[in-house]
N, C-alpha and C positions, 0 to 999 in steps of 0.2 A: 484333344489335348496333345501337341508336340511336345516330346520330351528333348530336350535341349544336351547337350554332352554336356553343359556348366552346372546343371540340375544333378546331377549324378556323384554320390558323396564315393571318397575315392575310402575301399575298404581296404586296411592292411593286409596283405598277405604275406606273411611271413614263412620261408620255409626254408631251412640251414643246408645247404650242400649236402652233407651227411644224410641226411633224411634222404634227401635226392638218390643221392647214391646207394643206400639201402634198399630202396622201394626200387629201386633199377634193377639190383642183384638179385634182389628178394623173387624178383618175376620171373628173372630168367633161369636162376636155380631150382623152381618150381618148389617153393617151400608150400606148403599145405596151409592154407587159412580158413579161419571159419566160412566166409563166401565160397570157396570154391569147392567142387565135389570130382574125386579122382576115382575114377575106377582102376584096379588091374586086372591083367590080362596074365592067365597063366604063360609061362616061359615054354611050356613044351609044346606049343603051337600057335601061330602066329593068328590075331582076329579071324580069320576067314577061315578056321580051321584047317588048314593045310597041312602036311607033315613038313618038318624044318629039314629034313635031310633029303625027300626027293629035292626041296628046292636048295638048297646045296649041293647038290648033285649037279641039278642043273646049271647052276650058277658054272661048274666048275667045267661042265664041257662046253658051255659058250666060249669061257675063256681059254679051254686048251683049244678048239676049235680055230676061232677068234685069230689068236696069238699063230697057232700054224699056218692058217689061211694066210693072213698078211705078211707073216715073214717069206712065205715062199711066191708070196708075188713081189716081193720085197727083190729077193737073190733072183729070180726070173731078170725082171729088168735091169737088174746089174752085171748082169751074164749076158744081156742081149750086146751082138758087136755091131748092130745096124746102127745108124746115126740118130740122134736124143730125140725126139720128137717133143712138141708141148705135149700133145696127150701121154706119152710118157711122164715127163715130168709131174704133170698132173696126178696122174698115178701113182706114182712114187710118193708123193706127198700127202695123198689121199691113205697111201697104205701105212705111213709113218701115225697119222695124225689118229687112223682107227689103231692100229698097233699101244699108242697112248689112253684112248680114252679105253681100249678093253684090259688093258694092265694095270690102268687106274683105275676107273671106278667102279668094276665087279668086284678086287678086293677090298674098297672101302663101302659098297654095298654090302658085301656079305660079313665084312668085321661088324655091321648095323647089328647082326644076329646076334652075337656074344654077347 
């Protein structure tokens, strides 16, 4: 038997914006429903059992590290009086772009903790 698209009785589906937009928020606020099953995790150590303050710790000398390392190759090549090179420039823009992501996102990694 070939089932034909004209064969096919067209069923209402009716569903209001609002609904729509509920069941949107609803998922992403992570409200609790009878379907789903949430476990928590104590707050004084992370799944893997780790201590939260060596890795704050840690967190905190990558970025003081981090942050020194690249500003002083930062004022190196801007102190140098030789002529610009591309690998310089290179450099310089390489040390900008780390300078950025270790000032951004180790403190929006570690704000995660709180």
């Amino acid at each position: 038997m070939v089932l034909n698209y004209e064969d096919i009785e067209e069923v209402p589906f009716e569903v209001t914006t609002a609904e729509v937009d509920r069941q949107f928020w609803d998922y992403f606020d992570n409200k609790v429903t009878s379907s789903l099953n949430f476990t928590t995790v104590p707050t004084s150590a992370d799944p893997g059992g780790r201590d939260q303050g060596l890795i704050l710790a840690t967190y905190g000398v990558l970025l003081a590290v981090g942050a020194f390392g690249n500003m002083a190759v930062l004022v190196t090549l801007a102190k140098s009086r030789r002529r610009k090179s591309r690998v310089d420039f290179l450099m310089t823009h390489l040390a900008i772009a780390d300078v950025c992501v270790t000032c951004g996102v180790i403190p929006l990694e570690v704000s995660g903790w709180f």
